[in-house]
C-alpha positions as CSV (number, residue, x, y, z in Angstrom):
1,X,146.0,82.1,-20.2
2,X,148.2,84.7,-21.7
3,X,145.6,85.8,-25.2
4,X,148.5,87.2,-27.1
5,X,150.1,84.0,-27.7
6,X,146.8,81.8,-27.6
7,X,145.6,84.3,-30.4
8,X,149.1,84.2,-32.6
9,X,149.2,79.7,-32.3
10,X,145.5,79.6,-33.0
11,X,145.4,81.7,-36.2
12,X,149.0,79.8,-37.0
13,X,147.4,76.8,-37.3
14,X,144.8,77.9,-39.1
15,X,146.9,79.7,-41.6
16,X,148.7,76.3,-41.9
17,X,145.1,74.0,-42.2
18,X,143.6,76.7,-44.8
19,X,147.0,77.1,-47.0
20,X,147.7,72.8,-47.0
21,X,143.7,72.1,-47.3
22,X,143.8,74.4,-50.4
23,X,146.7,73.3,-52.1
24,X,145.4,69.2,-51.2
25,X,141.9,70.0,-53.0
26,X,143.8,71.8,-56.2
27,X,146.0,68.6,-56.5
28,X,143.3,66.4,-56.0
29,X,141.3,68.3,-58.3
30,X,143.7,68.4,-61.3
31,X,145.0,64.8,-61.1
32,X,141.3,64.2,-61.5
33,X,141.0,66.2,-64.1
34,X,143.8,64.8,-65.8
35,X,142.7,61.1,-66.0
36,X,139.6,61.9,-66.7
37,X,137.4,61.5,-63.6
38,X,135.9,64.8,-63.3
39,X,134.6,66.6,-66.2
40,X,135.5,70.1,-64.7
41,X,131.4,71.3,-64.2
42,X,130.8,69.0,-61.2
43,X,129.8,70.4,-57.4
44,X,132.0,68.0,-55.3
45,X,130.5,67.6,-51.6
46,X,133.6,68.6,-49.2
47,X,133.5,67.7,-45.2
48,X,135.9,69.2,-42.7
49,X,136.1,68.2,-39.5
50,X,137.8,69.5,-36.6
51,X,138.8,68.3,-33.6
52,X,141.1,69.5,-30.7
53,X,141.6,66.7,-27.8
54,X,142.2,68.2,-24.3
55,X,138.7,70.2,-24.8
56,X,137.0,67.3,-26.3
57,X,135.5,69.5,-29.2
58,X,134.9,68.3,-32.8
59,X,133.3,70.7,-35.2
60,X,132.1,69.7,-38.4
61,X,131.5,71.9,-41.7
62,X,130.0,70.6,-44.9
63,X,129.3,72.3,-48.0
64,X,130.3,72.4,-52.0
65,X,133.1,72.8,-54.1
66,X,132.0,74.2,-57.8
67,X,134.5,73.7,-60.3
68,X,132.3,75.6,-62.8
């Protein structure tokens, strides 16, 4: 396995998963805003999950999302 170009595609995609997750949630989170589901004080549960075939892993992070 050659680690310099393991290294550069694995923080590319996650570069790409953190910039399109973000702007997902923001959207998500003013449309809601907008027609009047969420107040704007709320804690909204969030899931990621992960999973990368080949190595059968899955990897599975939950927490909150505080609008304020």
């Amino acid at each position: 396995m050659n680690e310099d170009v393991f290294n550069t595609s694995l923080r590319g995609f996650l570069k790409k998963v953190g910039i399109t997750s973000q702007r997902e949630i923001e959207k998500a989170v003013r449309d809601a805003l907008a027609n009047g589901s969420l107040k704007g004080n709320e804690k909204l549960p969030a899931k990621m999950v992960l999973t990368i075939g080949g190595i059968s892993l899955t990897h599975e992070i939950n927490d909150e999302i505080e609008l304020g």
